[in-house]
C-alpha positions in Angstrom: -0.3 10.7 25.4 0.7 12.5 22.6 -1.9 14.6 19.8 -1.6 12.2 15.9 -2.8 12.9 12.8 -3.5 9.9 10.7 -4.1 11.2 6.6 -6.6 8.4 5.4 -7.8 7.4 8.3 -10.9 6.0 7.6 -9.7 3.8 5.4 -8.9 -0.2 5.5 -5.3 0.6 7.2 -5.9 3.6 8.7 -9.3 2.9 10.4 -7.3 0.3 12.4 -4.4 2.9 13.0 -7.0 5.4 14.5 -8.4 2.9 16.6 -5.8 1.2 17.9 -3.7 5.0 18.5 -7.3 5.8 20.7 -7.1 2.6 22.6 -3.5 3.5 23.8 -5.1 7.3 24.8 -3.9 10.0 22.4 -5.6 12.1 21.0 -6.5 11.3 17.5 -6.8 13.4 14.7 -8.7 11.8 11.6 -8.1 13.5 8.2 -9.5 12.2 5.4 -11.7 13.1 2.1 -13.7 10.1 1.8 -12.9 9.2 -1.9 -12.0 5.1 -0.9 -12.7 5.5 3.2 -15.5 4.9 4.8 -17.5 6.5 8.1 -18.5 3.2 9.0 -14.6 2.4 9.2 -14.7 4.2 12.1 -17.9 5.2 13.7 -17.4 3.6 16.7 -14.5 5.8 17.7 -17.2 9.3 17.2 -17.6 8.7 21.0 -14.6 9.1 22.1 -13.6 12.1 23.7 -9.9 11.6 22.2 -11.1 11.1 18.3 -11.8 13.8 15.9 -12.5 13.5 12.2 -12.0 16.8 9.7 -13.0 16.1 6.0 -10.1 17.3 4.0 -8.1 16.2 0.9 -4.3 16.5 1.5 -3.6 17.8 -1.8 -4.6 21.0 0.3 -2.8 22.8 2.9 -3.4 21.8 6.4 -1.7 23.0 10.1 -3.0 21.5 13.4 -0.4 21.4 16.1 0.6 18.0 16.4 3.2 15.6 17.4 3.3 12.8 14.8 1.6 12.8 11.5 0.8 9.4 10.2 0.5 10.0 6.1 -1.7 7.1 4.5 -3.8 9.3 2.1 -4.1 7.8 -1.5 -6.5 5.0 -3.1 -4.2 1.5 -3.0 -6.4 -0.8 -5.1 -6.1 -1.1 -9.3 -9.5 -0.5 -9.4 -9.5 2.6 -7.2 -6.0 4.0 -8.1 -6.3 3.3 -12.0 -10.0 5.6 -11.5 -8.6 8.9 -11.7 -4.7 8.4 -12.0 -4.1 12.0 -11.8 -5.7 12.5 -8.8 -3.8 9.3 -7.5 -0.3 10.8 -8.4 -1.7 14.3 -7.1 -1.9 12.7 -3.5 0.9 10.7 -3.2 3.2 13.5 -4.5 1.2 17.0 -3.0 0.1 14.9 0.1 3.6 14.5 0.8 4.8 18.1 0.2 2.1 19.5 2.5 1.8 16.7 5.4 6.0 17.4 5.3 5.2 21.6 5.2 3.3 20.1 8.4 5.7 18.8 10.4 8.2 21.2 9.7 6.3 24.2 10.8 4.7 22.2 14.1 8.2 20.1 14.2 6.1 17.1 14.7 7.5 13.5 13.3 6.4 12.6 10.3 5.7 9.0 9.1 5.3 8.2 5.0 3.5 4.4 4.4 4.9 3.5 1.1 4.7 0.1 -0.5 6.3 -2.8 -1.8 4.7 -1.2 -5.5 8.1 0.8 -5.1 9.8 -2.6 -6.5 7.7 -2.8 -9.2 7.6 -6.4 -10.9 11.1 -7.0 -9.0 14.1 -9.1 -10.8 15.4 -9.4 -7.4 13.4 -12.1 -4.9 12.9 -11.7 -2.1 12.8 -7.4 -2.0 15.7 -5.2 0.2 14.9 -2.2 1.0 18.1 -2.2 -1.0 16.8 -2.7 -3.7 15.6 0.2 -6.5 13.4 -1.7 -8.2 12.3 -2.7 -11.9 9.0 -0.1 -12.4 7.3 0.9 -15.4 7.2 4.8 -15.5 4.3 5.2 -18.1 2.6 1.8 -17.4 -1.3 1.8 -16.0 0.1 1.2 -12.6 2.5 4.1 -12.8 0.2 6.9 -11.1 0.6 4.8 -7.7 4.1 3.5 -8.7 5.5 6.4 -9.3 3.7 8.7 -6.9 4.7 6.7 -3.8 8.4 6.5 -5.3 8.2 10.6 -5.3 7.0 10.6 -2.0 9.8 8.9 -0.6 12.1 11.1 -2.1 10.3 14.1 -0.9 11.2 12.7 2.6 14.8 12.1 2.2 15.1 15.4 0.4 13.0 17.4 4.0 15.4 15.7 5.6 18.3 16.3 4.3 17.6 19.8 3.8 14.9 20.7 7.0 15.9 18.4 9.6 12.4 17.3 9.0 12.3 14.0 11.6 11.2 11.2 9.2 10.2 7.7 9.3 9.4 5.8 5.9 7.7 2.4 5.7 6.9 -0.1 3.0 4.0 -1.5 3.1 3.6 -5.0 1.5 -0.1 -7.0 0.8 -2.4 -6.5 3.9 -5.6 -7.5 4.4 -8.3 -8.0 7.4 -11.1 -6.0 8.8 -12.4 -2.8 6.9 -11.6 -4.1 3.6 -13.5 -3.0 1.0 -15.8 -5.0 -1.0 -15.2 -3.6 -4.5 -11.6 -2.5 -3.9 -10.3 -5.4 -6.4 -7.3 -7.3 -4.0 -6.6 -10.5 -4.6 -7.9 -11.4 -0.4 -11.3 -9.4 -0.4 -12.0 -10.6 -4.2 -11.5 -14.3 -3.4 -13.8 -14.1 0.1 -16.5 -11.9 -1.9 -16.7 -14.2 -4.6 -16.6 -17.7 -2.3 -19.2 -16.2 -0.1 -21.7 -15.1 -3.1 -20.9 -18.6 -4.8 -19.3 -16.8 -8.0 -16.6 -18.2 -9.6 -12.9 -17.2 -7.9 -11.1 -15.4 -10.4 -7.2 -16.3 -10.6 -6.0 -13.7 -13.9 -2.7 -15.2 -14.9 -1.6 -19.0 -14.2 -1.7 -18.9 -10.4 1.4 -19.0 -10.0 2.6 -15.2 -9.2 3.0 -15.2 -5.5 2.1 -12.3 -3.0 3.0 -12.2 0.9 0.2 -11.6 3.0 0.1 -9.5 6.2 -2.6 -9.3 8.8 -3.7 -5.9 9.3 -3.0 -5.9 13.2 0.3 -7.3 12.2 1.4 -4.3 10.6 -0.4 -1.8 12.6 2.1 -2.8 15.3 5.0 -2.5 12.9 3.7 0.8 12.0 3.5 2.5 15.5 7.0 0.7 16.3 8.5 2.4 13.6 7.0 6.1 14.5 8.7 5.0 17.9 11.6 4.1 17.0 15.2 5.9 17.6 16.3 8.9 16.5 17.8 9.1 13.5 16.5 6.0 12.1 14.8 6.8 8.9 14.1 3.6 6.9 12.6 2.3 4.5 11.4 -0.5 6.4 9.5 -3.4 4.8 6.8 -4.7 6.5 5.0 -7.5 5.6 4.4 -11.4 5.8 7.7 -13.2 4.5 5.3 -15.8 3.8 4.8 -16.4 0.6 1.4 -17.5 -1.1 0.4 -18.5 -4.5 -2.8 -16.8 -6.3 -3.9 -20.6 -6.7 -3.2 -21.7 -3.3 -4.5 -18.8 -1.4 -7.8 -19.4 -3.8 -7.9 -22.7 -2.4 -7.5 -21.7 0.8 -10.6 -19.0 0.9 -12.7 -21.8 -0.5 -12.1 -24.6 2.2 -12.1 -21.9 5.2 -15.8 -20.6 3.8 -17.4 -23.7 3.0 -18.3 -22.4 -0.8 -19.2 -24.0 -3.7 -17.1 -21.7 -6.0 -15.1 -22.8 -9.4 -11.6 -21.4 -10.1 -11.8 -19.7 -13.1 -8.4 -17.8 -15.1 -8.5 -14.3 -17.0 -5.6 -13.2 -18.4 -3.4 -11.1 -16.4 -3.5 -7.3 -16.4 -0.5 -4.9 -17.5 2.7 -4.7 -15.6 1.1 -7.0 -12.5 4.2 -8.2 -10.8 4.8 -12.2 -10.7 6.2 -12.5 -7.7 6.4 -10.0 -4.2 8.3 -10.9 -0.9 9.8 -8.5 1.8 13.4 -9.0 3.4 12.6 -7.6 6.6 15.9 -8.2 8.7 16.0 -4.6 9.4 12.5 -4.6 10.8 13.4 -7.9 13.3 16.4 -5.8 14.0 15.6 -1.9 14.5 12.1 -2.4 15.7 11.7 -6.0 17.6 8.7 -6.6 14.7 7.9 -9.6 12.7 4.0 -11.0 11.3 2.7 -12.8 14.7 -0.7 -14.3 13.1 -1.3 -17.1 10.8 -2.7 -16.8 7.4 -5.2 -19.0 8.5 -6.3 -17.2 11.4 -6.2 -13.9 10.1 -8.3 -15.4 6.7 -10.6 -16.8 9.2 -11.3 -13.4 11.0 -11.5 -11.5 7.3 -14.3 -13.8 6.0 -16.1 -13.0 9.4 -16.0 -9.6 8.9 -17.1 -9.8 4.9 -20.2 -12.1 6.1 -21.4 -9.2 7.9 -21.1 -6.8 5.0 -21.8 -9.1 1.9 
């Protein structure tokens, strides 16, 4: 048993984190400020005796003793991020200076979930963690962008300065369970719109692909990688190597709800990448982790979930 604080975790992700971290008996510490999470992510863990939630933003200080700090705080939708971008970058970058002030005073292990938006629209398929990417630093996306690209080097730099035991993690297209509604991903906008009978909207051609990752999928990864051996830092990709056109998966979402829905095409927003896909031999080989369920299946248990909520 160990005590784990999870920064955002009653969000889509983290809600499943929390959950799952419970199940396995430790105790749970939930921080999160409620700006795209949700109580209902994870009311059924209030009765627990090993779950406890504190309403904080970690662009604040915070010190609870504490073995491993999962930090997922920060909104990771357009829609959400693009809101207040200043507050987005504020998160990424003083979320990670304090969660790291964290786990150096308590000397707990500290995990950063970063994302595949590192790459930015890549001009290297598939991504290596290798690989530095192609990012616009002033774009409409940049607040996330760049913010996670900060925080990873706000790790490296504890690291090689504190000691501060580290564990980074990119986190490629996930979906499932807990999603929000209004959160404007390609998954949860194409299910919403099938199951109301609205027209699916593709913006571009259709033909910029994205891998998609069921959230238990990389949940697993994600406590794998906290787990893993000393010394081993990352970045890690994790995600689906599977890769999925915006018209296909549209496709897909129609014939798996039984709707009625027209495609329809918008144009495509501002520096919206054409094509992502993770490398991730050093996930199969470091941590024993690859996607285990289906697109499929996971689609199937994702428009379950949205009937009960649309």
């Amino acid at each position: 048993m160990k005590r784990i604080l999870v920064t955002g975790g009653a969000g889509f992700i983290g809600s499943h984190l929390c959950e799952r971290l419970v199940k396995e008996g430790n105790d749970v510490i939930c921080v999160d400020n409620f700006f795209t999470g949700s109580k209902k992510n994870i009311e059924k863990l209030f009765e627990c005796h090993n779950f406890e939630l504190i309403r904080h933003d970690v662009t604040k200080e915070l010190l609870v003793e504490v073995d491993q700090v999962y930090n997922l705080a920060c909104p990771a939708s357009p829609v959400h991020y693009q809101y207040d971008p200043v507050k987005t970058i504020n998160t990424s970058v003083m979320g990670a200076i304090n969660m790291l002030e964290l786990a150096k005073a308590v000397r707990a292990r500290v995990l950063q979930a970063s994302t595949s938006e590192v790459y930015g629209d890549p001009a290297v398929h598939p991504q290596p963690e290798e690989y530095w990417g192609n990012v616009n630093p002033i774009g409409i996306r940049s607040c996330y962008d760049e913010g996670k690209r900060v925080a990873e080097t706000l790790f490296f730099d504890y690291h090689r300065q504190y000691s501060v035991d580290i564990k980074v993690i990119r986190i490629f297209n996930t979906y499932g369970p807990n999603m929000s509604t209004n959160d404007g991903r390609v998954v949860s906008n194409f299910i919403v719109q099938a199951l109301k009978g609205d027209d699916i909207t593709i913006y571009g051609n259709g033909t910029q692909t994205r891998s998609f990752c069921y959230v238990d999928d990389l949940v697993e990864g994600m406590i794998r990688m906290m787990n893993s051996r000393d010394g081993f830092t990352g970045p890690v990709n994790l995600g689906n190597p599977r890769e999925f056109n915006m018209l296909a998966l549209a496709e897909k979402v129609i014939k798996l709800t039984g709707s009625k829905s027209k495609i329809i095409y918008k144009e495509l927003p501002a520096d919206d990448p054409t094509q992502r896909k993770p490398v991730i031999d050093l996930a199969k080989k470091e941590l024993d982790w690859e996607p285990t369920i289906p697109l499929d299946k996971g689609l199937e248990k994702t428009i379950e979930y949205f009937r009960s909520v649309v």
